[in-house]
C-alpha positions in Angstrom: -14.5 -7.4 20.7 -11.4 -5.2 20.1 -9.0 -6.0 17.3 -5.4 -6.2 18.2 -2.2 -6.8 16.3 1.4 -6.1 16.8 2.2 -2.3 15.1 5.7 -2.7 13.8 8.3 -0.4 14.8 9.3 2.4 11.9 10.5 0.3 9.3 14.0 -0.4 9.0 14.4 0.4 4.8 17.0 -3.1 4.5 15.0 -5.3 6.8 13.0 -8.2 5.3 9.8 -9.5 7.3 10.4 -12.4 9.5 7.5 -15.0 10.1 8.1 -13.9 13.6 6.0 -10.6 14.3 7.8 -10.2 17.8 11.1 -10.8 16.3 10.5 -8.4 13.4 9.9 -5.6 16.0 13.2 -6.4 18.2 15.2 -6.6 14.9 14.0 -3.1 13.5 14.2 -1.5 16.7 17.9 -3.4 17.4 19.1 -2.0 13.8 17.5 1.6 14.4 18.7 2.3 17.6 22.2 0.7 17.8 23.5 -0.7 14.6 22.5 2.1 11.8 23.4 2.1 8.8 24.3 -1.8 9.1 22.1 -4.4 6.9 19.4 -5.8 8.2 21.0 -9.2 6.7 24.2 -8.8 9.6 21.9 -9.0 12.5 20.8 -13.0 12.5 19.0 -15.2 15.1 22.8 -16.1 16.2 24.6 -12.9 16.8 25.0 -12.2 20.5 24.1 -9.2 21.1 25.6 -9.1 24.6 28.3 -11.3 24.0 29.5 -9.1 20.6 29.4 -5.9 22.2 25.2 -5.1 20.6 24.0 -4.2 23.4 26.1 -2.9 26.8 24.2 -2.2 30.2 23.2 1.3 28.9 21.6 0.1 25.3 20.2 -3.6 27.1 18.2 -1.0 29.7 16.9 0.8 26.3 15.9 -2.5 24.9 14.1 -3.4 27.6 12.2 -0.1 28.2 11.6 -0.4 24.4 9.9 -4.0 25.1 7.9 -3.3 27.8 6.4 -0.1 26.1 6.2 -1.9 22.5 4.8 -4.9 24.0 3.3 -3.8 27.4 5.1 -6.0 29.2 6.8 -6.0 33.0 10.3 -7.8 32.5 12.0 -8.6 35.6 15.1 -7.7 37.2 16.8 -11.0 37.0 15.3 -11.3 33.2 17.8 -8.2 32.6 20.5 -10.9 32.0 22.4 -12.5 28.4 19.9 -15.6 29.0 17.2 -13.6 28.0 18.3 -10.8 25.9 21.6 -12.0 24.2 19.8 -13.1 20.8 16.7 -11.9 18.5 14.7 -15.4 19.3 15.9 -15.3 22.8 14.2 -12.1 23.3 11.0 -13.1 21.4 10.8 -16.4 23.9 10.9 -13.6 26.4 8.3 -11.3 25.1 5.9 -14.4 23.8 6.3 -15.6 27.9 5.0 -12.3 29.1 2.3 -12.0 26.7 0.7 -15.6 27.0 
């Protein structure tokens, strides 16, 4: 039986661990890649990422390259959308759907 877990992306130095592996990933990827330099403690399960300007077309087609390699997942066109990818638990709900 092989033993799998979820290998973090690089730590963020600011970020706290969530109870929520998947959203722990997202989050340090999320502060990494487009917000550096910003505390871990600004980017909450409410901010819209879409919605305040995160994430635009360019950085949401990152994010989701980023989730299906992290995650090995296959997200779908129409899951390209602010339903899905507009907030941290949003995108775990996404990622948790393709895994189970």
């Amino acid at each position: 039986m092989i033993n799998c877990q979820l290998v973090p992306y690089p730590a963020h130095e600011e970020l706290k661990l969530e109870d929520d592996p998947i959203k722990s990933v997202v989050k340090r990827f999320i502060l990494e890649e487009f917000l550096p330099g910003e505390r871990s403690e600004a980017l909450t399960d409410e901010t819209a990422l879409v919605g305040e300007g995160v994430l635009d077309s360019l950085a949401t087609l990152r994010l989701v390259s980023f989730l299906e390699k992290e995650f090995k997942i296959l997200v779908a066109p129409h899951e390209v959308d602010v339903e899905y990818l507009d907030t941290l638990p949003s995108i775990a709900k996404l990622v948790r759907s393709k895994l189970g």
